[in-house]
N, CA, C and O of each residue as an XYZ file, in Angstrom:
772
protein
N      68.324     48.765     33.711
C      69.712     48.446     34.043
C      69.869     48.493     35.553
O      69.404     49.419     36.219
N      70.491     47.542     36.041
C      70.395     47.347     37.393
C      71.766     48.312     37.929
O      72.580     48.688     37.086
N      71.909     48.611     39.147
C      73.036     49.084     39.555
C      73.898     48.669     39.556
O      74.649     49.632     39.401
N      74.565     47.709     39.631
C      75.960     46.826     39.198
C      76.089     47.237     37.917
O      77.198     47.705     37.658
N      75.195     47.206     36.910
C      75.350     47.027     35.827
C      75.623     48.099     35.256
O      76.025     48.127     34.093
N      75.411     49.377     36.137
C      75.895     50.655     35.731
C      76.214     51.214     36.314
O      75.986     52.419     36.421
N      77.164     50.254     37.194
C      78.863     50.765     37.857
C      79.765     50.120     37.135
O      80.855     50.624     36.862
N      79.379     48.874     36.732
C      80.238     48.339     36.003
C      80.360     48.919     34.424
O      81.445     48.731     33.873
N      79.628     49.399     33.903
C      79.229     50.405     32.770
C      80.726     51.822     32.825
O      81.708     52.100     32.137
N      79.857     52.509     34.472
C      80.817     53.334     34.937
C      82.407     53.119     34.672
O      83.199     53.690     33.922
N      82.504     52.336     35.357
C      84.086     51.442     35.716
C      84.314     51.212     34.310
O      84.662     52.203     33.668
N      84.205     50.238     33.760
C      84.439     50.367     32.817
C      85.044     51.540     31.400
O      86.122     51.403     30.822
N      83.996     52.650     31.107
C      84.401     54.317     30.782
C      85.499     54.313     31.510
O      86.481     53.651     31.174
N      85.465     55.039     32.576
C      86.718     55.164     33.312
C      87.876     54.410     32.969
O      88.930     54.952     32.636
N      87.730     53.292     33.033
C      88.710     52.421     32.426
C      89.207     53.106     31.138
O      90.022     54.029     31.136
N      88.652     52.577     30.067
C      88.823     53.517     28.717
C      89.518     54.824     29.037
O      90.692     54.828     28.668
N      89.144     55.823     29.568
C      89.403     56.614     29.277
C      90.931     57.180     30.179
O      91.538     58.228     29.958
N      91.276     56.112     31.223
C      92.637     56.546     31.861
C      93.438     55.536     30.851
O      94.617     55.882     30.770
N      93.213     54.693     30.269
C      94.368     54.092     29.333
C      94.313     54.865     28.497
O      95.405     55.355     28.208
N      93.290     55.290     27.825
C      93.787     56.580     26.623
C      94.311     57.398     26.657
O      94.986     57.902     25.760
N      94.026     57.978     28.390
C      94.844     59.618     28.268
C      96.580     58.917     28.631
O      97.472     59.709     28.329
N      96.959     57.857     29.096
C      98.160     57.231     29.109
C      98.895     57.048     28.310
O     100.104     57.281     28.293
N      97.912     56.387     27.180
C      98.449     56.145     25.992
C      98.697     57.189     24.533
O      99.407     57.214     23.528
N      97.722     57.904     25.115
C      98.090     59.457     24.524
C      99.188     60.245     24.977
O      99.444     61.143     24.174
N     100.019     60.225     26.103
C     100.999     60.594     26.387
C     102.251     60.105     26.208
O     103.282     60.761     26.356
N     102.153     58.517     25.767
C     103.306     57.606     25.719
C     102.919     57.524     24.676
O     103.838     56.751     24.406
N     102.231     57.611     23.484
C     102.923     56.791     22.296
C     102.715     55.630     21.476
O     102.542     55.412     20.277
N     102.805     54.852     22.707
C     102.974     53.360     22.121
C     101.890     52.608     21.344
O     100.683     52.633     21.585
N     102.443     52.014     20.488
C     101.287     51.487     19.608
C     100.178     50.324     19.592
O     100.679     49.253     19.249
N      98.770     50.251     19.879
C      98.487     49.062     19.640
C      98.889     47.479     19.624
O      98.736     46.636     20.507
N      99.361     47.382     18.540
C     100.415     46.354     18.004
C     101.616     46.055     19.127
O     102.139     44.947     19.246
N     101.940     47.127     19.866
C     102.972     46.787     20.991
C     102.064     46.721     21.907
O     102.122     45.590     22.390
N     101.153     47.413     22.463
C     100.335     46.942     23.533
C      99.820     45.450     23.613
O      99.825     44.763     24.634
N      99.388     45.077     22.406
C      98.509     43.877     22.457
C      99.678     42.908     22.895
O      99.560     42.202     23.897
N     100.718     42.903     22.171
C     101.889     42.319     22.301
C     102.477     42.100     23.730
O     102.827     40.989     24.129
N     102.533     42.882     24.235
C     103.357     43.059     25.913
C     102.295     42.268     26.850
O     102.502     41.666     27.904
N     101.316     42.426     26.264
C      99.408     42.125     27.382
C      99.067     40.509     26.864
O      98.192     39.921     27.500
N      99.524     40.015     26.089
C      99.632     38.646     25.274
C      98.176     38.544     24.631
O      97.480     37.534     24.726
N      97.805     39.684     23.978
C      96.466     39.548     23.499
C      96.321     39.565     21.839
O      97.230     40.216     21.323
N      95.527     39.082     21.041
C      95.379     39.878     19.842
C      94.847     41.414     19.813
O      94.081     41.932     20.626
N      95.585     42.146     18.412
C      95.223     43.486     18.864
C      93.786     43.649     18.914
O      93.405     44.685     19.459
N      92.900     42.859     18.466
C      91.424     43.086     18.634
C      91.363     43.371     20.399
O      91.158     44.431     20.989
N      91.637     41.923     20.980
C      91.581     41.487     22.295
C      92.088     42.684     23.055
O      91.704     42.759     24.222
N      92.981     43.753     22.549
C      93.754     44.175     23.330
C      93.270     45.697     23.232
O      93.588     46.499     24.110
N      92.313     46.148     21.885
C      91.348     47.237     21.501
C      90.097     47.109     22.467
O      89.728     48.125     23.056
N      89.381     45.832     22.673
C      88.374     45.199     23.651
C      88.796     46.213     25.421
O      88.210     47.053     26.104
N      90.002     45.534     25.484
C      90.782     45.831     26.926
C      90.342     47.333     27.118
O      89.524     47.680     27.971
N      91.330     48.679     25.728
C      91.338     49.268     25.976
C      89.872     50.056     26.211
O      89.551     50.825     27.117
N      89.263     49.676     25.295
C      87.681     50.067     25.306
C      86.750     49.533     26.512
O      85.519     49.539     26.556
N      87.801     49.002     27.616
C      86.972     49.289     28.837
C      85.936     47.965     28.953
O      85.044     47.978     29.801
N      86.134     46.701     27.948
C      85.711     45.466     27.587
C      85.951     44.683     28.624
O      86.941     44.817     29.343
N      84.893     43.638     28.811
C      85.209     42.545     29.907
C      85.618     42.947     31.544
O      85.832     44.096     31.931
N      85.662     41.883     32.278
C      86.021     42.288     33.225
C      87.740     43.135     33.872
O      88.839     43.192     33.321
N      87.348     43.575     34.983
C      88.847     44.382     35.158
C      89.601     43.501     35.550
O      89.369     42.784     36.524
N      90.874     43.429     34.644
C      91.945     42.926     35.041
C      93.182     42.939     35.179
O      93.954     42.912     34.220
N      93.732     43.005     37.024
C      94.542     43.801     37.126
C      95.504     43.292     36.535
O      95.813     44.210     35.776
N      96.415     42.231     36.280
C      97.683     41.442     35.136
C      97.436     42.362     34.079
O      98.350     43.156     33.860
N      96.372     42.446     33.342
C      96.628     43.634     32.014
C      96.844     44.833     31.859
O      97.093     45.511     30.862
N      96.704     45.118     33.209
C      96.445     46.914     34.020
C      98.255     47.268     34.192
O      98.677     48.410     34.013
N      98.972     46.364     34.477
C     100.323     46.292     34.926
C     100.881     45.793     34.039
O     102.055     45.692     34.395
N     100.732     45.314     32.844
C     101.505     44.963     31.913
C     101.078     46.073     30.883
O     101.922     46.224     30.000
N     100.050     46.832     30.786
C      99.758     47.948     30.135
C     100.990     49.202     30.483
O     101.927     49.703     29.862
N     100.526     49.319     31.506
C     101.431     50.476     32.539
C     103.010     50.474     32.212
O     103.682     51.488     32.025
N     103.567     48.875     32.172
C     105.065     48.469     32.276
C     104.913     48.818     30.641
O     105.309     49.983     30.618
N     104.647     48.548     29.590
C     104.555     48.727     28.369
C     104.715     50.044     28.163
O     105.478     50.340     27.243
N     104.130     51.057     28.858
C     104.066     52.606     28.327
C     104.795     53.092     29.257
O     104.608     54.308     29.293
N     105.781     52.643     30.289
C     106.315     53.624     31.137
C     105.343     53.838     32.467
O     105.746     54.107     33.598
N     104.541     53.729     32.226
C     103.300     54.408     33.460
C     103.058     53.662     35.103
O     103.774     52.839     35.673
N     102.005     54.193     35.481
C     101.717     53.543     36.670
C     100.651     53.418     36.661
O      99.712     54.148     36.346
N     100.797     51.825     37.251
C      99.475     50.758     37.426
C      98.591     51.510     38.353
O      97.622     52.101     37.878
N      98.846     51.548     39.717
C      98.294     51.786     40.861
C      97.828     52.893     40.523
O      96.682     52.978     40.964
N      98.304     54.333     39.628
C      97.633     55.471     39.089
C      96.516     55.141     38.127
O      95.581     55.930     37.993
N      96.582     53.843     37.354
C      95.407     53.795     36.598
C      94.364     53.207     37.189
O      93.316     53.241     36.545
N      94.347     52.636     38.309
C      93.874     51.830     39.216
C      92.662     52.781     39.906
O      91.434     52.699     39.926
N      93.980     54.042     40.646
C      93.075     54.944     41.386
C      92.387     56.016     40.730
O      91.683     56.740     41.434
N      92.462     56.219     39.619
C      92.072     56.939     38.522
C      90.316     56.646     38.212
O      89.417     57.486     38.161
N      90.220     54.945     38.014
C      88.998     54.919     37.879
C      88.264     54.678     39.385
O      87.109     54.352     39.658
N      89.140     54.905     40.032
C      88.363     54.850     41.663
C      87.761     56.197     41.904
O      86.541     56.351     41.973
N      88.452     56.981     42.008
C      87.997     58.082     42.247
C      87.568     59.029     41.335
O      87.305     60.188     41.654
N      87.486     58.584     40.211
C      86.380     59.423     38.629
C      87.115     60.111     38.191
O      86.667     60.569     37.139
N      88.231     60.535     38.460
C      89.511     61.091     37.347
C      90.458     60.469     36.545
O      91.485     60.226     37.178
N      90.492     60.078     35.229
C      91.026     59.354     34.397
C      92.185     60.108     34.022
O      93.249     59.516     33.837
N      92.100     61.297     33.895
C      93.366     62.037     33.535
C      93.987     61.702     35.048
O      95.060     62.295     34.938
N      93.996     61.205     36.213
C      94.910     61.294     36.753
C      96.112     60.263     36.360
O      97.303     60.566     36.426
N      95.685     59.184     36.003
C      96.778     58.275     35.616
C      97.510     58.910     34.741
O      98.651     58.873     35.200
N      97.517     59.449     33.790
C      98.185     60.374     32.608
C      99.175     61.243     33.937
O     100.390     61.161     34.120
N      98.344     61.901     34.569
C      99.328     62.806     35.600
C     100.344     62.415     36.305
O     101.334     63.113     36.523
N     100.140     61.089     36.776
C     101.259     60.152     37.588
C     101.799     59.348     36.574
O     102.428     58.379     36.999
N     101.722     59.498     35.071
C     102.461     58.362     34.708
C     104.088     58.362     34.287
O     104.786     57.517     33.727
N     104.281     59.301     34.660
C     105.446     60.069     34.577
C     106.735     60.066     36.120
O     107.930     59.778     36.186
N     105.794     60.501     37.071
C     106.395     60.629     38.349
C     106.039     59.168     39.195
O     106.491     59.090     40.337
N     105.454     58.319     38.802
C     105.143     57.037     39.250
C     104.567     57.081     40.528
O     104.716     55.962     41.020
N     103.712     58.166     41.664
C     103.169     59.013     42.286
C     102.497     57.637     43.311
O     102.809     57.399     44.478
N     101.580     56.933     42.514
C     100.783     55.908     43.200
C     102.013     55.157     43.736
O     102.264     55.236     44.939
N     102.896     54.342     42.814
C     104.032     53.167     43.186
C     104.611     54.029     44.506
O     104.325     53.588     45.619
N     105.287     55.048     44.420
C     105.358     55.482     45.735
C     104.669     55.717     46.910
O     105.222     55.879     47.998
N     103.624     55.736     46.742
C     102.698     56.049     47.860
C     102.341     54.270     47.986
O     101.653     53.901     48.938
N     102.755     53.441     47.170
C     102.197     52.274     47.680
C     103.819     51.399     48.421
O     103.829     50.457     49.213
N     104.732     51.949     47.963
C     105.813     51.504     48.956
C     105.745     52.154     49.938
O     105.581     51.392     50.891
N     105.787     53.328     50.289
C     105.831     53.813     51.056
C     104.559     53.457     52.543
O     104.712     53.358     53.760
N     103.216     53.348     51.513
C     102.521     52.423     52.350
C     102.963     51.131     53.422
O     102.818     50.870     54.616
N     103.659     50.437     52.083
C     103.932     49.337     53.232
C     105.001     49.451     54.661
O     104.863     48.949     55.777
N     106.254     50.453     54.020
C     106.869     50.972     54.614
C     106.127     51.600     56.251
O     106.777     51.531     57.294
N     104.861     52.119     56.201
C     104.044     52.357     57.353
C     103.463     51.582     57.817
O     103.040     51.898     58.929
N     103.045     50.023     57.268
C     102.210     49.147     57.513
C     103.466     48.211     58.669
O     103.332     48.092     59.887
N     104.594     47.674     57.844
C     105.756     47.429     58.313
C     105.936     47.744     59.793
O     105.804     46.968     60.739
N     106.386     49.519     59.814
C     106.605     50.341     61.236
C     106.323     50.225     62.128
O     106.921     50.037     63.188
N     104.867     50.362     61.728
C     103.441     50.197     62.992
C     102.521     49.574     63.181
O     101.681     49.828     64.046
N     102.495     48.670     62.441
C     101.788     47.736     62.827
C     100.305     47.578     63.484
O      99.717     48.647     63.648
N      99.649     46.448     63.867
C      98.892     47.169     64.616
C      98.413     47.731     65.525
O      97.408     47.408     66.159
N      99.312     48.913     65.711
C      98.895     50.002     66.047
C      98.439     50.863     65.754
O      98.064     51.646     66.626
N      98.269     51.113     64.595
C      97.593     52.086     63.493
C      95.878     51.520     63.480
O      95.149     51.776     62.522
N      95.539     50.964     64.329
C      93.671     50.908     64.490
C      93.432     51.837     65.975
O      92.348     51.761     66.552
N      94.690     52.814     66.582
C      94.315     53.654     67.575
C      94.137     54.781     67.061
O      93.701     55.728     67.717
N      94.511     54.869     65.542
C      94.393     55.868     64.764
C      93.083     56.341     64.743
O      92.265     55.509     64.350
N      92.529     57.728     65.134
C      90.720     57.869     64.432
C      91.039     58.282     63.049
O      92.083     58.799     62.651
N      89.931     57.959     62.348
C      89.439     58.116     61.260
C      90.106     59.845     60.851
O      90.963     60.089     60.002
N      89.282     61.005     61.893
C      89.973     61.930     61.771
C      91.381     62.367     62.000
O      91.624     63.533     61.690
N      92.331     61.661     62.475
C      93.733     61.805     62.589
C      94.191     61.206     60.887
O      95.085     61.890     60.389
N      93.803     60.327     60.214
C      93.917     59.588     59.003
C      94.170     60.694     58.384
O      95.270     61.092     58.000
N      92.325     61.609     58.200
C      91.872     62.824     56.916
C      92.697     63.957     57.209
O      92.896     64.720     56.263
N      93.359     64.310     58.600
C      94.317     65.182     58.795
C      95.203     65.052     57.882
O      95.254     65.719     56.848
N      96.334     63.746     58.381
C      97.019     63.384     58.126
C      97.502     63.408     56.380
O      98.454     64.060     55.953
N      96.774     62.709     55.708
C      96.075     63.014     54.730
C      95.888     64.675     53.558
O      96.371     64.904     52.449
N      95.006     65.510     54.438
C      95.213     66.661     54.286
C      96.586     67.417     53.914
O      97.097     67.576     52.805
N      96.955     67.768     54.986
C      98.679     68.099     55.351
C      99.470     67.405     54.674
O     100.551     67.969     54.846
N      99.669     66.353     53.868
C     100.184     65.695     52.925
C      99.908     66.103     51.646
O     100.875     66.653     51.118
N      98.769     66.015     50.852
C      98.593     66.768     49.913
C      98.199     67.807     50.047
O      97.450     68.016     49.093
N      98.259     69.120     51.031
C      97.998     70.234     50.888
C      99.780     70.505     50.526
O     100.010     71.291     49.606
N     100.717     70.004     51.084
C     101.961     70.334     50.825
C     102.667     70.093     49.541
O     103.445     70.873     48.992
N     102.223     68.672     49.046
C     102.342     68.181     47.605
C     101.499     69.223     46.475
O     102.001     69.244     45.351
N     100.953     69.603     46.570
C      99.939     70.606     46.127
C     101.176     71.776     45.439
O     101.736     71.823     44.344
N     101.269     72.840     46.971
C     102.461     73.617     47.063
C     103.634     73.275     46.576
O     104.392     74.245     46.543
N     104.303     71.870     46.012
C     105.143     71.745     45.345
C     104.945     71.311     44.411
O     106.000     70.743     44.128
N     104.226     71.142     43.591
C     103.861     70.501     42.543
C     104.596     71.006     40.961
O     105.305     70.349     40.199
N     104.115     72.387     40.856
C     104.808     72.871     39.743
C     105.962     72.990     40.055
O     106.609     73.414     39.097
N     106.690     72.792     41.122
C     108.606     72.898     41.135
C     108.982     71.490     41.307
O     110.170     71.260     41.535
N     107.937     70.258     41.213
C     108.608     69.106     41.296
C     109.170     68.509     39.948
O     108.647     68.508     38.834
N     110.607     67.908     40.439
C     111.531     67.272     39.481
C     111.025     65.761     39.667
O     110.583     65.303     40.721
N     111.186     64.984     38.313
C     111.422     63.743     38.031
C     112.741     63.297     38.445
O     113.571     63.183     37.543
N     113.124     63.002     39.718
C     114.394     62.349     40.388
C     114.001     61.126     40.773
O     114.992     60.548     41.218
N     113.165     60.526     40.818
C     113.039     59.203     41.028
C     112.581     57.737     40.431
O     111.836     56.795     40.700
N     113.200     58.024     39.783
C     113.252     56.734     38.234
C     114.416     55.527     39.038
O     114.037     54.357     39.088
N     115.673     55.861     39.578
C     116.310     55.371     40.029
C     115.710     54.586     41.396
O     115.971     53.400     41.598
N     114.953     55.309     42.226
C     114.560     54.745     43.289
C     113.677     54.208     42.801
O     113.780     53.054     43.215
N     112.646     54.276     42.028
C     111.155     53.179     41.395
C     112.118     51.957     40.445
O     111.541     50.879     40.301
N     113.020     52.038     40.037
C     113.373     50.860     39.509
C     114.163     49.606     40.596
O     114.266     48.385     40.478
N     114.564     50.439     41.513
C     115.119     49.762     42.730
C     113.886     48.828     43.257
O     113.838     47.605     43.389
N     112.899     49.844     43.513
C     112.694     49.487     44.528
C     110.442     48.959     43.918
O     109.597     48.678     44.768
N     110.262     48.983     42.985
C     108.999     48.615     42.023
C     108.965     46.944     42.242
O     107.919     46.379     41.920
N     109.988     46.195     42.740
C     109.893     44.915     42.284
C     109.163     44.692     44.186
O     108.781     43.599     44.604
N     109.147     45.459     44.682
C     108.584     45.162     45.946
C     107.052     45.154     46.085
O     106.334     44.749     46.999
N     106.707     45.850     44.638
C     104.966     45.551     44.568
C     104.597     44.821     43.628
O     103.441     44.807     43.206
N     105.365     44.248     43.264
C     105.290     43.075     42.166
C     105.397     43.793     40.938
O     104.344     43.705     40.306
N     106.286     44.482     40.352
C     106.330     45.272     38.937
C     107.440     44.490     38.694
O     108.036     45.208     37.891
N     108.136     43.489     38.842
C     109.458     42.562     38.440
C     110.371     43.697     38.217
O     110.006     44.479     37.339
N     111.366     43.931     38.760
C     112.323     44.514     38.476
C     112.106     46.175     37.468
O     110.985     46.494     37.072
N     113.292     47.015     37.199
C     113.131     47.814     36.466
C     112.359     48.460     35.099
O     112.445     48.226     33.894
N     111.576     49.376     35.906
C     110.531     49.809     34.792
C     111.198     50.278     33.436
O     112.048     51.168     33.397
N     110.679     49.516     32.205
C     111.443     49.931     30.956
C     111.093     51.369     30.977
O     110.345     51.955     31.760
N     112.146     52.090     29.414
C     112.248     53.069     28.914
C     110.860     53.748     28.740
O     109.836     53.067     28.687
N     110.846     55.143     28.648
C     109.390     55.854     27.074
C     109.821     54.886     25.815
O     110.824     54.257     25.479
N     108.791     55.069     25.421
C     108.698     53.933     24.017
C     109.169     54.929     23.414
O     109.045     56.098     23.778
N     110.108     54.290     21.837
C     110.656     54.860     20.292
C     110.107     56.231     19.844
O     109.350     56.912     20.535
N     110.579     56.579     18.579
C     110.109     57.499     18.316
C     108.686     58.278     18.343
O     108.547     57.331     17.570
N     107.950     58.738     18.401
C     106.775     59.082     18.453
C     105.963     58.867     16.895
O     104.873     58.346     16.658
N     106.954     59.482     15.986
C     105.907     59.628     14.825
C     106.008     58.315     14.003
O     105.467     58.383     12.900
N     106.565     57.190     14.308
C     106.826     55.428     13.902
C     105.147     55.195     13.615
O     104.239     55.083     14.438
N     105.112     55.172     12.397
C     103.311     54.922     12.008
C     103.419     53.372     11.880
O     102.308     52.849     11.951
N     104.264     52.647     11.742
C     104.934     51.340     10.994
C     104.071     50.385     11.984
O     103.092     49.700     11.689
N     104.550     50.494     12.922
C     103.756     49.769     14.760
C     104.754     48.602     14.217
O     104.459     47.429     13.987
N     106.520     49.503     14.020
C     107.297     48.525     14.267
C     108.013     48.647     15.235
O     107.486     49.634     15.750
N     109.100     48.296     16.092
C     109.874     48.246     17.396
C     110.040     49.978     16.991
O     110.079     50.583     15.919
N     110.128     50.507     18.815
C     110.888     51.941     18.459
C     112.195     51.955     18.908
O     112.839     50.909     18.976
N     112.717     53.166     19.261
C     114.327     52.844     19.983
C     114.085     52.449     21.835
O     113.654     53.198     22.711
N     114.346     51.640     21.895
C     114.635     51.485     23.347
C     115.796     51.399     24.090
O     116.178     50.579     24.925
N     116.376     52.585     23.541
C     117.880     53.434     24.236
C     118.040     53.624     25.113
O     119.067     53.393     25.751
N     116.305     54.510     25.732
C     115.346     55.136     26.571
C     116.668     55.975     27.272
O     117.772     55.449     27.413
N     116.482     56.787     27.510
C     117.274     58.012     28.436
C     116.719     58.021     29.370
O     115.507     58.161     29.532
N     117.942     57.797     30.506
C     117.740     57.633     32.041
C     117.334     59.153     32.330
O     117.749     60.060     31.609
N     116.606     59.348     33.284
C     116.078     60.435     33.503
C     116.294     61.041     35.125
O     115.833     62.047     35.665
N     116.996     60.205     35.516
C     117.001     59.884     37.074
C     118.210     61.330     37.258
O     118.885     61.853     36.371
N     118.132     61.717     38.928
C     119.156     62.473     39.086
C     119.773     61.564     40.080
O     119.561     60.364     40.258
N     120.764     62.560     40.835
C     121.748     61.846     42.003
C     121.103     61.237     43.145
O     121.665     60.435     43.892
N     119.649     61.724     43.288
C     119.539     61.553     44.780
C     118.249     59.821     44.825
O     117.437     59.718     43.906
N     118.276     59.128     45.524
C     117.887     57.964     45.684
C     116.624     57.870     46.127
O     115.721     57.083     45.842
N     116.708     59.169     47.175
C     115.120     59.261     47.852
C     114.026     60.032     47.088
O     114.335     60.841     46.213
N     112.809     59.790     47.403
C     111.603     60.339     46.294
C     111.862     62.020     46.843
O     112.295     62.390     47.935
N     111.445     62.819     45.707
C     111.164     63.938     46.113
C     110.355     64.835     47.046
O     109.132     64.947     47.129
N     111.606     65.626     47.930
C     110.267     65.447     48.975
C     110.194     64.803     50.182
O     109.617     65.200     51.194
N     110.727     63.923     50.045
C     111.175     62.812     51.613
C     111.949     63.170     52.297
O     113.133     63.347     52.009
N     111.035     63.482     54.138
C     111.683     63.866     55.006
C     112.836     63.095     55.614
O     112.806     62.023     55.010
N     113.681     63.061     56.347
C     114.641     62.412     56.801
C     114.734     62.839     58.413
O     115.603     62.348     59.133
């Protein structure tokens, strides 16, 4: 087996296994996955099993289907933690860090290649050493600002609800009532001013 062939092997697992722990947290059924992804559910069992090549349109219509985040399942199999997408699929963690990206790309322009490498891993550091420290006291307040503001990375407009009931064996529609979860404040948690 050549090395491509067992990264792509790699990648692949990984794959599998951050849509499962996603989809183990949301719920949603097969039958609605394949559905939202325009696949048959075979086609769409293939997907989840880490089948064929990666593709990001199914990665984001997966994600929008269960509530979750793309860019978390994305970086999940980048960096060999699959449970991380499960971890962000809730707080939408990546989508923010990828607006917020541009939001810096925007600012500064290029000027950010006077940056060294080590000012970056600082930078970096001190960011999640602080996210770290807040982690177990962080609130889900920003459902309101990711639905605002998601259509700026191409997620079309407002991220639907958590899917229906949980124990629906039927893999017929669930309730999509969905309870807003958002609080008062607009900005992500956490954001300096």
């Amino acid at each position: 087996m050549s090395g491509k062939d067992s990264d792509d092997k790699q990648r692949s697992t990984l794959l599998s296994r951050a849509l499962r722990a996603v989809r183990a947290i949301r719920k949603v059924k097969p039958r609605a996955l394949a559905a939202a992804l325009g696949l048959s559910l075979r086609g769409y069992q293939n997907f989840e099993a880490g089948g064929g090549q990666l593709n990001i349109e199914h990665v984001k219509a997966f994600a929008q289907a269960n509530d979750a985040d793309p860019f978390g399942i994305l970086a999940a199999v980048q960096i060999g933690k699959p449970e991380f997408a499960a971890w962000v699929a809730q707080n939408k963690a990546m989508i923010a860090f990828m607006i917020t990206l541009e939001e810096f790309v925007d600012n500064t322009g290029e000027a950010m290649v006077r940056l060294e490498t080590t000012t970056w891993v600082s930078a970096y550091r001190e960011m999640f050493k602080g996210l770290s420290e807040k982690a177990l006291a962080a609130q889900a307040q920003d459902a309101a600002w990711l639905a605002e503001n998601a259509p700026r990375v191409g997620l079309g407009g407002a991220l639907p609800p958590t899917s229906g009931p949980e124990g629906d064996e039927t893999g017929g529609e669930g309730d999509d009532s969905g309870e807003d979860e958002t609080g008062d404040d607009p900005d992500p948690p956490g954001e300096r001013s």
